[in-house]
N, C-alpha and C positions, 0 to 999 in steps of 0.2 A: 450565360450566367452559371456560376457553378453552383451543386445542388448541394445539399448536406444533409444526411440523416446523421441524427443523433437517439441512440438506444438506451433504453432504461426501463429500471423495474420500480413497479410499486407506482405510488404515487408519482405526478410531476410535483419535483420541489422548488423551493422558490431558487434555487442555482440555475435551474433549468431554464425556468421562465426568463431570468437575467439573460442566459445565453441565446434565447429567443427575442427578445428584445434587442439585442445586440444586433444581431444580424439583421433583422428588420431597417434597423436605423442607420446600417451597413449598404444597406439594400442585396441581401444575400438571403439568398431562397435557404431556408433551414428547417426542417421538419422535426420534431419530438417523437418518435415512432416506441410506443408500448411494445415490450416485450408478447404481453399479452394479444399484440396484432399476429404476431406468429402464427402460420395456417398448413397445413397441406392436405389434400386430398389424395390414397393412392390410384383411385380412378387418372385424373389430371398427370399423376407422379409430381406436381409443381408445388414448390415452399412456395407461399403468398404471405402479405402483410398484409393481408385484409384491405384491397383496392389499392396497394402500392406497389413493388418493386423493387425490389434492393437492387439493381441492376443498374437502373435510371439515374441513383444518383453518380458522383462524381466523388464523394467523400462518405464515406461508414466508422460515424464514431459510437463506439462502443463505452458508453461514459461509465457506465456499472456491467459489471458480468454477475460476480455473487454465484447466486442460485440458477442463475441463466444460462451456463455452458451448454444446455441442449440446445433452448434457442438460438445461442447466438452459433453452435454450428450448421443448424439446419439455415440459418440466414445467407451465411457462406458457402453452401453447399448449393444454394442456390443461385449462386452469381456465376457456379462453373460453367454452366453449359452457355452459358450466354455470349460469351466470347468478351465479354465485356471486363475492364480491370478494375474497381473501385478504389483508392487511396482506404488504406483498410491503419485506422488508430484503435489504440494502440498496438506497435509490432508484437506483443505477445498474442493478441489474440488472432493473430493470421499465423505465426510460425510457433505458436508455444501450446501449451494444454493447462486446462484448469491448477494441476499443481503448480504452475509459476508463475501464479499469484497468489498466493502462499506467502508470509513470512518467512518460515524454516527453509524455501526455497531460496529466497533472496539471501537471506546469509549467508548462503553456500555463492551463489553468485556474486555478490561484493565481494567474499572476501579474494574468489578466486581473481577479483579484478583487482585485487591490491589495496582495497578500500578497508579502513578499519572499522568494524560492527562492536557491538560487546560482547562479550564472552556468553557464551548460549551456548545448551545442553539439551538438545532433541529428542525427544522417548514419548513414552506412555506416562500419564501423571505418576505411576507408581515406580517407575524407572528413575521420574527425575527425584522423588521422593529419596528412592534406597542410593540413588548417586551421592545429593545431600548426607545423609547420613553416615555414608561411607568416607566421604569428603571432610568431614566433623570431627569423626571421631578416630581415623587413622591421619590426616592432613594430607591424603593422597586420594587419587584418583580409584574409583570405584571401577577395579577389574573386571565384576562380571558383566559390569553395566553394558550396554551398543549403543551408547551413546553418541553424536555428531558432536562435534565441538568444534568452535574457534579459539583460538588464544591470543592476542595482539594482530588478528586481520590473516593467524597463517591456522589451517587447517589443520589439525590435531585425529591421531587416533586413540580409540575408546584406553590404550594403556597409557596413553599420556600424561604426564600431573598436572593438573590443576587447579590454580587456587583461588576456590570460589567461594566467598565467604558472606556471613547474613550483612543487610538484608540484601534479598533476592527477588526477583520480578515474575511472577509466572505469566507469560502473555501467549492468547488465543493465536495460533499459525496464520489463522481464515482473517484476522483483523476484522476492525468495526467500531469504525470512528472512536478510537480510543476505549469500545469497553473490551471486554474480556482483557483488562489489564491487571493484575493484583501484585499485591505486594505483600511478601512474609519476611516478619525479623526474629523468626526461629523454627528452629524443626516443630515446636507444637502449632506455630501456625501453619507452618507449611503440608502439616498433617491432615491439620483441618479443613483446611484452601483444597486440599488433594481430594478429600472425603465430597467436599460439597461439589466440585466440579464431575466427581468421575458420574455423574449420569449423563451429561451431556457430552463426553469421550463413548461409553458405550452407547446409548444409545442415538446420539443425533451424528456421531463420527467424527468431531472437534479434536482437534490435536492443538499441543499446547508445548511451548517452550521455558526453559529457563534462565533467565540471563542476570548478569551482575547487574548493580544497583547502583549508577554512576552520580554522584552526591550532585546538584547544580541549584542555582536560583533561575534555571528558565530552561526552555532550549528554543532552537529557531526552527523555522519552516520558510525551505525555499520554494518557489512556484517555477517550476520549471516547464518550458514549453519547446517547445523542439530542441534547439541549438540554444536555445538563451536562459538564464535565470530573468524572469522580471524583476525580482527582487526579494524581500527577507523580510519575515517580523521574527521578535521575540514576544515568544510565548511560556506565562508563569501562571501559577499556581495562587491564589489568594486565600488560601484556608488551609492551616497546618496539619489538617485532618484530611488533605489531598494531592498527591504527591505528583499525580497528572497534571499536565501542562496546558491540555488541549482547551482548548477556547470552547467547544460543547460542554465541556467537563466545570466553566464557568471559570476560566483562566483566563488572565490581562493579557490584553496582546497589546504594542505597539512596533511603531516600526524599527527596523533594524540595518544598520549599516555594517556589512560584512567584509571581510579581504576577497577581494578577484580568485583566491587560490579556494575559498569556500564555495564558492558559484559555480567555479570551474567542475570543485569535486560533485558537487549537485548534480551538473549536468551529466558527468559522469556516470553517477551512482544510478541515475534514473536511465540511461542507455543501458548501461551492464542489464538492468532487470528488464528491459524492453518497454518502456512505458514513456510517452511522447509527450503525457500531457499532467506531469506528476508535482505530488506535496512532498519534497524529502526533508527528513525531519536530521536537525545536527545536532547534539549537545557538543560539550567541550572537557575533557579529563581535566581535573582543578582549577577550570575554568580558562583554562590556558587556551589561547585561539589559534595555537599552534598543535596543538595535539585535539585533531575534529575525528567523533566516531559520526557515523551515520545510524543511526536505529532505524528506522524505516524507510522506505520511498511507498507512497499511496499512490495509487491508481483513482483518476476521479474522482481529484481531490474538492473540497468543500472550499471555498474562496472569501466567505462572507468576512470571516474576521479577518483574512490577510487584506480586503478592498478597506476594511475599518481602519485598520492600522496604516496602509503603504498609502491609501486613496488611486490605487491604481485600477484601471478598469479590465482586470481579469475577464470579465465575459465578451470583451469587444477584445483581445490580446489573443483568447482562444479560440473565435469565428475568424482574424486576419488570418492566422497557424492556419486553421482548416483550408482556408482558402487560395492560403501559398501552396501546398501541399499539391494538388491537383495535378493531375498527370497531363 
């Protein structure tokens, strides 16, 4: 029988519980293991889960990282000496490091994959601030700036022109289930938004981006799981006072029928950033289904409103995945 940890912080949430249930009724041995199991003694020298093993299982998925890249390498670092190889989800966190689960990371990786993102401007809140303003008032690109940037999916340097104009999106690097999103439609908001934010840049270490403001009545979210899209809902907005999509943010979802060539890029998008078992989000440039950017691919993504919408059973789709997967 193949075995499955599944890793997370914080509370177990009711996603979890689903995917525990899942496998039960699967008949597939699946365990919940707390971050907070995490142990070692340097007497011993041995990382322990507090009476488990990470060795034992057959599969390690790593559902949330977050705040936990200590843990989750002292977890791996303990499966070395054992000779043993566990099926290690998602491929970032066996071949990558905390930065590439990053936003500002991913957008340098889609776009280097040919995938179109939005136009985003990487810095310090006060960098993206004086870019803006620079941006504004000459209609060119801000020379002193060190800006990252994209422009139509191709990689641009900081002398490059571009035309980015209000409104504008400042969004958190770290992501979190849609918040640290905001929206400015002038430099005295975007003064303000700068103002309120920079405590949490210096002191909590939050980096934040900038990106154009692509006009739509929804966007989608695909579920993507190894090789496959399971499928798409459309996700809107129901109060003119909220420009986020996301179904925690109290947005409609229902289901969504896409073209094969949206799925494909999904599946795409969520390989390029190394994540097996991902939410990637598409809007559509004037709503044309021809012209698809991708805004993010999520790690550990949340399922509740895409099972409301599709009626698909996402937690028994993710225990099958884990269990093809087995070496």
């Amino acid at each position: 029988m193949t075995k499955i940890a599944v890793f997370f912080g914080g509370k177990i949430s009711r996603h979890l519980v689903l995917v525990r249930k899942a496998a039960k009724k699967l008949g597939v041995e699946l365990d919940l293991i707390s971050y907070n199991k995490v142990f070692f003694d340097t007497k011993s020298g041995r990382v322990e889960l507090k009476g488990k093993d990470a060795a034992d299982y057959d599969v390690l998925f790593f559902r949330t990282t977050g705040k936990h890249w200590e843990e989750v390498d002292l977890i791996l670092e303990s499966i070395k000496e054992t000779g043993k190889r566990p099926v290690i989800v998602d491929p970032i966190v066996e071949h990558g490091k905390p930065s590439f689960a990053k936003k500002a990371w991913q957008m340098l990786r889609l776009t280097e994959a040919g995938i179109e993102v939005p136009r985003t401007i990487y810095g310090s809140l006060w960098t993206l601030y004086e870019c803006m303003l620079n941006l504004n008032s000459r209609n060119d690109f801000c020379a002193s700036c060190e800006c990252v940037t994209t422009f139509n999916g191709v990689k641009k340097s900081s002398s490059s022109s571009l035309n980015l104009n209000f409104p504008v999106i400042v969004k958190g690097s770290g992501g979190n289930r849609g918040e640290r999103v905001f929206k400015a439609n002038n430099l005295e908001e975007l003064e303000k938004l700068v103002r309120e934010l920079r405590k949490s840049e210096t002191e909590e270490g939050r980096r934040y981006m900038l990106q154009e403001y692509i006009e739509n009545d929804g966007d989608y979210r695909v579920l993507v799981i190894g090789d496959k899209a399971l499928g798409a809902m459309k996700r809107s907005s129901q109060s003119r006072n909220e420009f986020r999509n996301n179904y925690s943010a109290g947005g409609k979802v229902e289901v969504a029928q896409l073209p094969q060539e949206i799925y494909d890029l999904a599946v795409r998008a969520a390989k390029s950033c190394g994540i097996a078992i991902a939410g990637v989000d598409v809007a559509f440039r004037d709503k044309e289904r021809k012209r698809p950017v991708v805004w993010e691919v999520n790690k550990g993504p949340q399922f509740k409103g895409f099972m409301k919408a599709t009626g698909i059973d996402a937690p028994a789709e993710i225990v099958k995945y884990l269990v093809s997967i087995k070496k």
